[in-house]
C-alpha positions as CSV (number, residue, x, y, z in Angstrom):
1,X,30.3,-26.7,1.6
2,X,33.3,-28.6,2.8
3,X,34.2,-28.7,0.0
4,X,34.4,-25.1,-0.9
5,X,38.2,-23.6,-0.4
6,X,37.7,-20.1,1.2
7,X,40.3,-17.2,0.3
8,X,40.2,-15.8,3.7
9,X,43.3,-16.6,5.8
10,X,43.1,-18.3,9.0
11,X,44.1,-14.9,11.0
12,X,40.9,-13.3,9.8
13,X,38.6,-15.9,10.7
14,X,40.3,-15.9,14.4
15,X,39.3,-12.0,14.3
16,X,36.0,-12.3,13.4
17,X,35.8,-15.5,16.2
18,X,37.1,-13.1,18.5
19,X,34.8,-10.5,17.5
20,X,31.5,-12.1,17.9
21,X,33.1,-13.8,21.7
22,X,33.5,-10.6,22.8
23,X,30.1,-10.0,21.9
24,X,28.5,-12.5,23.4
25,X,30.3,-12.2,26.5
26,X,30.0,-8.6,27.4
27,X,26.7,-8.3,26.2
28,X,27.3,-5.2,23.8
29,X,27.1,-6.3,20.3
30,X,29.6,-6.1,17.5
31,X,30.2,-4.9,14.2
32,X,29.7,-7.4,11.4
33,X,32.2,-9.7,10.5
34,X,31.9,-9.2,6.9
35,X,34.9,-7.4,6.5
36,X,37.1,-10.2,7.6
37,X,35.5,-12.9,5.8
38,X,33.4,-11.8,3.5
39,X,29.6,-11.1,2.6
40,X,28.9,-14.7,1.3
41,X,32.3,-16.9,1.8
42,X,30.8,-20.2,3.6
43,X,33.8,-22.3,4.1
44,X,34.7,-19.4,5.8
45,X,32.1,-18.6,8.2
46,X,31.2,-22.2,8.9
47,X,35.0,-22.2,10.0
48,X,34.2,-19.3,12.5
49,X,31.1,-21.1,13.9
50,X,33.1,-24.0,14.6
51,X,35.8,-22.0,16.1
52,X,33.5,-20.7,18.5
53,X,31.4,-24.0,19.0
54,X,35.0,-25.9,19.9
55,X,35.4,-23.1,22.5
56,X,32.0,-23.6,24.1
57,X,32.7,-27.5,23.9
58,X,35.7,-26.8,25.7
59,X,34.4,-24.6,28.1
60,X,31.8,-27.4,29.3
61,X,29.0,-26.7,27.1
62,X,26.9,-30.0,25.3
63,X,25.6,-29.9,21.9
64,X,21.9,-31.1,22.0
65,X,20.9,-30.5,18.4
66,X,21.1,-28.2,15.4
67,X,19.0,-25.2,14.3
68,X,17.8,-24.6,10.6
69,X,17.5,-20.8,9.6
70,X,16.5,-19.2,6.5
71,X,14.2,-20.9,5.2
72,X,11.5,-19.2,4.1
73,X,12.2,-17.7,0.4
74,X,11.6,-13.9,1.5
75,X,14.6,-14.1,3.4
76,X,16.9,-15.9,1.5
77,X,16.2,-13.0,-1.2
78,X,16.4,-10.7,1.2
79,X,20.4,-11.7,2.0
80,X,20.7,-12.5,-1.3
81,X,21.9,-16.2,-1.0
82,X,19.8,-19.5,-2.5
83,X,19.8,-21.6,0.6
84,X,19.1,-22.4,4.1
85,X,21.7,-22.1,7.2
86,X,22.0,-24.4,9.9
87,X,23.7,-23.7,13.7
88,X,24.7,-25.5,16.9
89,X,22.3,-25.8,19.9
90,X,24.0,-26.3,23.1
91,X,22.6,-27.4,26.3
92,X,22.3,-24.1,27.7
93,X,19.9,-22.7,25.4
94,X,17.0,-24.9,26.1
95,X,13.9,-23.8,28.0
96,X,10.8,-26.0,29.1
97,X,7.3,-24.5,28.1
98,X,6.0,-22.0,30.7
99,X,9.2,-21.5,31.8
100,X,11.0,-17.8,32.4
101,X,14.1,-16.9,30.2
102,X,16.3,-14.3,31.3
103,X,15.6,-11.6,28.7
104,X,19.9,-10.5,28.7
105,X,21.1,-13.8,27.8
106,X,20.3,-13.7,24.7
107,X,21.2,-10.2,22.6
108,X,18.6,-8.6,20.2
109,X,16.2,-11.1,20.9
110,X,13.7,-12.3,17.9
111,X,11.2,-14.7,18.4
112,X,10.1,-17.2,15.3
113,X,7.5,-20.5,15.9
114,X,8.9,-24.1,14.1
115,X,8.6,-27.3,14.7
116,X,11.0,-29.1,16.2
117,X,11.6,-33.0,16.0
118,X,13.9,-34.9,18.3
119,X,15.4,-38.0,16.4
120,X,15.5,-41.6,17.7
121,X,18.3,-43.0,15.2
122,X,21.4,-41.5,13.9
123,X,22.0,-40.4,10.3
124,X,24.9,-40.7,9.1
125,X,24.7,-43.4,6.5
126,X,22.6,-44.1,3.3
127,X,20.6,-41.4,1.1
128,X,19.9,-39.2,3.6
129,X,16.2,-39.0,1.8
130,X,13.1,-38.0,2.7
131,X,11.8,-42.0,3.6
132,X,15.3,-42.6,6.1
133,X,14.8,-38.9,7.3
134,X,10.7,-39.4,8.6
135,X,12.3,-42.8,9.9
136,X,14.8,-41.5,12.1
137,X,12.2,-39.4,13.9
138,X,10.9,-40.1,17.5
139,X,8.5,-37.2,17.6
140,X,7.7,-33.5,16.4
141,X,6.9,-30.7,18.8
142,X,5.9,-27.3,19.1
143,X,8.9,-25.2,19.7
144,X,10.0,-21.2,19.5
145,X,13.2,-20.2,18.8
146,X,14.4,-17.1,20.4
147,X,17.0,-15.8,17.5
148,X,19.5,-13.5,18.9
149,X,22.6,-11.8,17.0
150,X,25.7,-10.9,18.4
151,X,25.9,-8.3,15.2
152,X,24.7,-4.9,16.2
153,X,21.0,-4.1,14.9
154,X,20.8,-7.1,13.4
155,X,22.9,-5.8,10.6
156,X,23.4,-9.1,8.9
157,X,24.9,-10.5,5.9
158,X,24.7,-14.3,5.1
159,X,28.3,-14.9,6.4
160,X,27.6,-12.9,9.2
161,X,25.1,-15.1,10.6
162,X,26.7,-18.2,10.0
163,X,29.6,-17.0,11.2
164,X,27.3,-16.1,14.4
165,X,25.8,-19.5,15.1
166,X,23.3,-18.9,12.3
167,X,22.0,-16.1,14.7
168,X,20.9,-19.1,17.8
169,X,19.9,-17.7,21.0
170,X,17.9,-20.0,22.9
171,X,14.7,-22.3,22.4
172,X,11.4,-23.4,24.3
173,X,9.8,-27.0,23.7
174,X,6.1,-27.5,24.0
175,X,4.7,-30.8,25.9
176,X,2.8,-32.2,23.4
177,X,4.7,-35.0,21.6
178,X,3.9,-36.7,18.2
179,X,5.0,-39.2,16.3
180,X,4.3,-38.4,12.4
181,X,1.9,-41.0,11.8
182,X,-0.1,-38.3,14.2
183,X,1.0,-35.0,12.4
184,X,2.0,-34.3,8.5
185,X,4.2,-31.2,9.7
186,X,4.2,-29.4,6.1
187,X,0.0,-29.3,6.6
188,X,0.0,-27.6,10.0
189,X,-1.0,-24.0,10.8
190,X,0.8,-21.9,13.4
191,X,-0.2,-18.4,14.7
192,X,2.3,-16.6,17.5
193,X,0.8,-14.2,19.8
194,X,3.2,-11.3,22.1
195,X,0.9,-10.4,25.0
196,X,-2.5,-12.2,23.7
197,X,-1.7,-9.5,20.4
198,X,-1.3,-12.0,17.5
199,X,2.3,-11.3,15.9
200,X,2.9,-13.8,13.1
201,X,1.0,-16.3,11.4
202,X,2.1,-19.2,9.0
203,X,2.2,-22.8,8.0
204,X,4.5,-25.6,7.9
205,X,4.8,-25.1,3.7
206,X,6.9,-21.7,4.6
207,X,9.3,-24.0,6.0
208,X,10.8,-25.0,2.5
209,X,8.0,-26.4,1.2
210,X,8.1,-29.0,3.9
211,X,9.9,-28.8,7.8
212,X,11.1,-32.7,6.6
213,X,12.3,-31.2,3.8
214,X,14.8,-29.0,5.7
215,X,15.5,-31.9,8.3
216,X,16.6,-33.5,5.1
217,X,18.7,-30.5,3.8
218,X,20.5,-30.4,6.8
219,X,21.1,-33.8,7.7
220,X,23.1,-34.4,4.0
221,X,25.1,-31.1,5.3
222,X,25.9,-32.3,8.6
223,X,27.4,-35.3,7.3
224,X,29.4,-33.8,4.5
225,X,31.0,-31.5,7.6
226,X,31.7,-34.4,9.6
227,X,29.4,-34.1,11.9
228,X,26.3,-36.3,11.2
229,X,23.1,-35.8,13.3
230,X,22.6,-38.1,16.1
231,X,19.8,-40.1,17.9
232,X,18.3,-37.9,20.8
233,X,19.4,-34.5,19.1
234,X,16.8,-31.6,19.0
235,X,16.0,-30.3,15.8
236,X,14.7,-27.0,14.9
237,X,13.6,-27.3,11.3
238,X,12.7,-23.1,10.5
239,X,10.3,-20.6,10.9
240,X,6.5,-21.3,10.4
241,X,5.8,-17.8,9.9
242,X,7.7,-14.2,10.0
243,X,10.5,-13.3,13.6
244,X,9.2,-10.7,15.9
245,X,11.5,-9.0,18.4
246,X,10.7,-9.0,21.7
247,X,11.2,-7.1,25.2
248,X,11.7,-7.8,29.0
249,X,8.3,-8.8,30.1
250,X,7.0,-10.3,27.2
251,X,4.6,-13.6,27.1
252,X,5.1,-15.2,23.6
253,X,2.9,-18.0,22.8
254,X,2.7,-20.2,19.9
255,X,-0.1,-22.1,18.6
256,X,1.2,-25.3,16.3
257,X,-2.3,-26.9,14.5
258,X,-1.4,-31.0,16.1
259,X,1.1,-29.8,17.9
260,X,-0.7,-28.0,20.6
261,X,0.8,-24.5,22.6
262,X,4.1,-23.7,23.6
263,X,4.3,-20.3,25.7
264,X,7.5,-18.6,27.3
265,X,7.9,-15.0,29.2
266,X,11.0,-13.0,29.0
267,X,12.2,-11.5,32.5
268,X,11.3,-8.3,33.2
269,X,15.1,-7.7,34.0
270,X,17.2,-6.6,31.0
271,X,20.2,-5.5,31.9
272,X,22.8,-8.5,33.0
C-alpha cells in the first residue's frame, strides 16, 4: 500500500482527519469521510489514520500493538474490497478481564471475540512467513475487541474505516496465557455471550483461514509502511465469529476453546 499514489490532495485528507477528531472528541459521530477521499483509496485513508495516530502520539498517548479487521470473507464482500485492514492500539484502550469500561468512551460500541497474541521478538527483517511469525510469539490469549466508529450508524465504506482507525475502540485481555506449543489458534472454538444470552459463535478458521495467518498479513504490511511490529506489542488478529453491539450495562463474555474466558461489563452510565 505504500506504494499506492492516492489522487486525493493533502487538504482533503486534513478534512476528513479533522472530521473523524471532532468526532471522537465530542462524542457525536460524523458523516463518512468518503467524500473527501474516496470509497476505496488506501494510500489515502492509511494517510488519515496516521494523521490522527501522530496526533494521539503527540498528545501523550503510547502505541501498544495493532488491531486486524475484516477478516472474515462475509465482510470483506460486504464492503466490497479483497482484504483485511489493520489499526493502531494505544495504551488507552486496554482493559484487564473483569474489569468495567466506561460505555461513552467508545462510540457505537460493537463487541467481536479474537485471539490476541503478544510478541516476544521484533519483525521487521526476513520473510515475514508463517515459521518467523509463530516464532516471534510469546503467548496467545483470549481477548474481545470493543469496535467503535466515529462514522454515524456505522455507515462505513472501506476507506471510511481505515481512515477511522480501522473502526478501534478499545480491548479486554483474558488471564490465561499460552504459548502455541499449548494452543493451534486456527483449531479453537469461541462462543460470546451478552448477559448469559449466547450472541456469536465461531472458530479460529473465520479468522482468514488461520489467526497466524492474519498475524502474517499484517506483519509484511507493517513493515512495508515503515512501521514494523515490535517485541511486547499486543496483537489482535480478527473476529472469531460475527460483532454484536452492545449497551450501558452489558456483561459480554467470551469463551476461547484453550484459551479459557475473558468477561467485561459496560457502565451503566452512557452519556459522557
Amino acid at each position: 500500500m505504500s506504494e499506492t499514489v492516492s489522487s486525493v490532495d493533502l487538504d482533503a485528507i486534513s478534512a476528513a482527519a479533522d472530521r473523524l477528531r471532532v468526532a471522537a472528541e465530542t462524542g457525536v459521530p460524523s458523516a463518512p469521510v468518503r467524500d473527501l477521499i474516496g470509497r476505496d483509496d488506501l494510500a489515502a485513508a492509511y494517510a488519515v489514520q496516521q494523521r490522527l495516530a501522530a496526533d494521539r502520539i503527540a498528545s501523550g498517548a503510547r502505541v501498544v500493538g495493532r488491531k486486524i479487521g475484516l477478516t472474515s470473507t462475509a465482510v470483506q464482500e460486504q464492503l466490497g474490497v479483497d482484504q483485511p485492514d489493520f489499526g493502531i492500539l494505544f495504551d488507552d484502550m486496554a482493559y484487564a478481564d473483569g474489569d468495567t469500561v466506561p460505555t461513552a468512551s467508545v462510540l457505537q460500541p460493537r463487541v467481536e471475540a479474537e485471539v490476541a497474541f503478544v510478541l516476544k521478538d521484533d519483525l521487521a527483517e526476513g520473510p515475514l512467513d508463517l515459521g518467523q511469525v509463530r516464532g516471534a510469539i510469546d503467548y496467545a490469549v483470549a481477548a474481545l475487541e470493543i469496535c467503535g466508529s466515529r462514522v454515524a450508524g456505522w455507515d462505513i465504506s472501506f476507506g471510511d474505516t481505515v481512515a477511522d482507525n480501522a473502526s478501534a475502540g478499545a480491548y479486554v485481555l483474558g488471564t490465561e496465557r499460552r504459548t502455541l506449543d499449548e494452543v493451534e489458534p486456527r483449531d479453537v472454538a469461541m462462543t460470546m455471550s451478552i448477559d448469559d444470552e449466547v450472541v456469536s459463535t465461531g472458530t479460529g478458521a473465520a479468522c482468514l483461514g488461520d489467526p497466524l495467518q492474519a498475524v502474517v498479513w499484517l506483519a509484511q504490511q507493517a513493515r512495508e509502511f515503515g512501521v514494523p511490529l515490535q517485541a511486547g506489542q499486543v496483537i489482535l488478529s480478527g473476529a472469531l465469529g460475527p460483532m454484536r453491539p452492545v449497551a450501558a450495562g452489558n456483561t459480554v463474555t467470551a469463551t476461547i476453546t484453550g484459551l479459557g474466558t475473558v468477561t467485561t461489563t459496560f457502565s451503566k452510565e452512557s452519556q459522557r
